[in-house]
N, C-alpha and C positions, 0 to 999 in steps of 0.2 A: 335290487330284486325285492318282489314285497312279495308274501303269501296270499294265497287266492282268497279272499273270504275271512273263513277261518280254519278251513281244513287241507290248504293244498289244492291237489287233483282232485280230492274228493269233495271240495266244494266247486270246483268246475263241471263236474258229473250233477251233483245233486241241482245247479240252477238251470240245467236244460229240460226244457220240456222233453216230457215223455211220447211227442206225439211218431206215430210210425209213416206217414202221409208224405213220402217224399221229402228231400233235405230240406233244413230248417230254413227259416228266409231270412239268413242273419245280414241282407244285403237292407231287410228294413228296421233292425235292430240297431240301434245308435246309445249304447248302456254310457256312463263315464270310464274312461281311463283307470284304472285301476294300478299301473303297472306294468312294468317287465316282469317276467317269472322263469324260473332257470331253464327251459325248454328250449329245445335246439332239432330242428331236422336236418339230418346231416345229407352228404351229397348222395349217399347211396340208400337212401328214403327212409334211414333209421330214427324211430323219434329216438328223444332223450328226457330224461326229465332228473335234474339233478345229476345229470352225466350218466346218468344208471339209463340203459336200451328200456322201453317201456315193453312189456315181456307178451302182454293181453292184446291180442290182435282185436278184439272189440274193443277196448279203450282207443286203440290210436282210430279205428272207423268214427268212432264219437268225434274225438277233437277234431277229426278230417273234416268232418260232414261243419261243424263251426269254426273253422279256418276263415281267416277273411284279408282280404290284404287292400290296406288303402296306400298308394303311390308306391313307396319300394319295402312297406314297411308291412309286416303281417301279426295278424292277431288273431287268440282266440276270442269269439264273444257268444254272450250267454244274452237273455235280455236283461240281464241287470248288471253286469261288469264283463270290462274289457279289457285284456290284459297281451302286452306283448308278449315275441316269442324269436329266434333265429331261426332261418330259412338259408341255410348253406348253400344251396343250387336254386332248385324247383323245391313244392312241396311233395310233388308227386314223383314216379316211373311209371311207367308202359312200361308193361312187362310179359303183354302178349299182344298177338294180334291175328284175326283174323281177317281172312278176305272171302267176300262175297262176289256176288252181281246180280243185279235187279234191274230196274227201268232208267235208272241214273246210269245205269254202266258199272265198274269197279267200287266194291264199297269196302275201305276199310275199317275195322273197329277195332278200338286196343281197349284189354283190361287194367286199372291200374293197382300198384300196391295195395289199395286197399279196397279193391275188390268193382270199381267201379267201370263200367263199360260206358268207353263214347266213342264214337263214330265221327271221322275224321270228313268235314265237307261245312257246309254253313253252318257259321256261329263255332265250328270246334277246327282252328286252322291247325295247321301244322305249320312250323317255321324254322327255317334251319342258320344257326348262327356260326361264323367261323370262330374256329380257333385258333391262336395266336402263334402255335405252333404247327399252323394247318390242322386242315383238314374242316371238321363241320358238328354242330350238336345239333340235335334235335328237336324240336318240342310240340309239346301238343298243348293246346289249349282245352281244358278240364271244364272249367265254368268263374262265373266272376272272376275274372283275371288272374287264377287259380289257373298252372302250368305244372302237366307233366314232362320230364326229361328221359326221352324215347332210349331204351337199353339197349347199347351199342349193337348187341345180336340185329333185334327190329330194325335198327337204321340199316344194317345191310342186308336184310330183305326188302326194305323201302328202297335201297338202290336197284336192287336184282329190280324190281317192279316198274323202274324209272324210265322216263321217256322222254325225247328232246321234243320243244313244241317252240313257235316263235311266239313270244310275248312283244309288244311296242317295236317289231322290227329286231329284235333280237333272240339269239338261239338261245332258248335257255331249257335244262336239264331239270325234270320234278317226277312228282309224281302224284297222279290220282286218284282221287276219293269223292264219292257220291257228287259226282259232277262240277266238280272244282280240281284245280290244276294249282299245285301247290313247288311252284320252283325251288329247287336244291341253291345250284349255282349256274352259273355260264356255262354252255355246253362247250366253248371252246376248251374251257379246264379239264371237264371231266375227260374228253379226250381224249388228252395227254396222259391220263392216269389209265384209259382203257388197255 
């Protein structure tokens, strides 16, 4: 583990810019490697830092907003260093959600942990993976390859909402957002659980 700079957190705070214009474009920030640094977001969307919950819901929005993740591996970056971090699940939860309807049809939008609203349809999918002991998780897609893990509550209003449609000749069970059909599983499974 190396320390950030020279202060920690607080030199992770002081090399981001200050601009307020929409999140930073850390997708064109390429700093050096810096390090791992003791930071951990746990599966239930608690950061950590030093094992200590980080307590300032504006610090965790900071490092959210420069969160970045290249192939399975995540990091914060600043434009001048990059520094790794553990991602337990997702970095994110949906942890609400609203439905709408407009021109598209059904629109849903979930807010997440930290305060961010996306709307489920092009560019932000939903996708659901099984679990090993059955059954199915969630997820939504937040932005750069940055995934929320939908709060078990939302997935079963996502099912109440669900509907069977045939994709490639088969029946499958989903459900919709701003004009996109977002498949669960085989409708013949769900079924059997109706």
């Amino acid at each position: 583990m190396v320390k950030i700079g020279q202060g920690g957190l607080e030199g992770i705070v002081a090399a981001l810019p200050r601009e307020k214009r929409g999140p930073p474009p850390v997708e064109k920030w390429n700093p050096p490697f810096c390090g791992d640094i003791d930071m951990k977001i746990a599966a239930d969307g608690t950061w950590f830092y030093q094992k200590t919950p980080i307590g300032r819901p504006a610090l965790v929005k900071l490092f959210a907003s420069v969160l970045k993740r290249e192939g399975d591996k995540y990091f914060l970056v600043t434009p001048v260093e990059k520094v790794g971090l553990i991602v337990v699940e997702a970095p994110f939860l949906a942890v609400e959600l609203k439905i709408e309807d407009d021109a598209r049809g059904q629109v849903l939008s979930f807010r997440t942990n930290v305060d961010d609203w996306v709307e489920a349809g092009p560019g932000h999918a939903l996708r659901f993976e099984p679990e090993p002991e059955g059954g199915l998780k969630p997820f939504l897609h937040v932005r750069r390859e940055l995934w929320a893990k939908v709060t078990r509550p939302l997935f079963y209003d996502l099912v109440e909402l669900g509907e069977e449609r045939t994709i490639d000749g088969k029946a499958m069970f989903g459900v919709v957002s701003a004009g996109e059909f977002f498949a669960m599983a085989d409708a013949s499974v769900v079924r059997e659980f109706a």
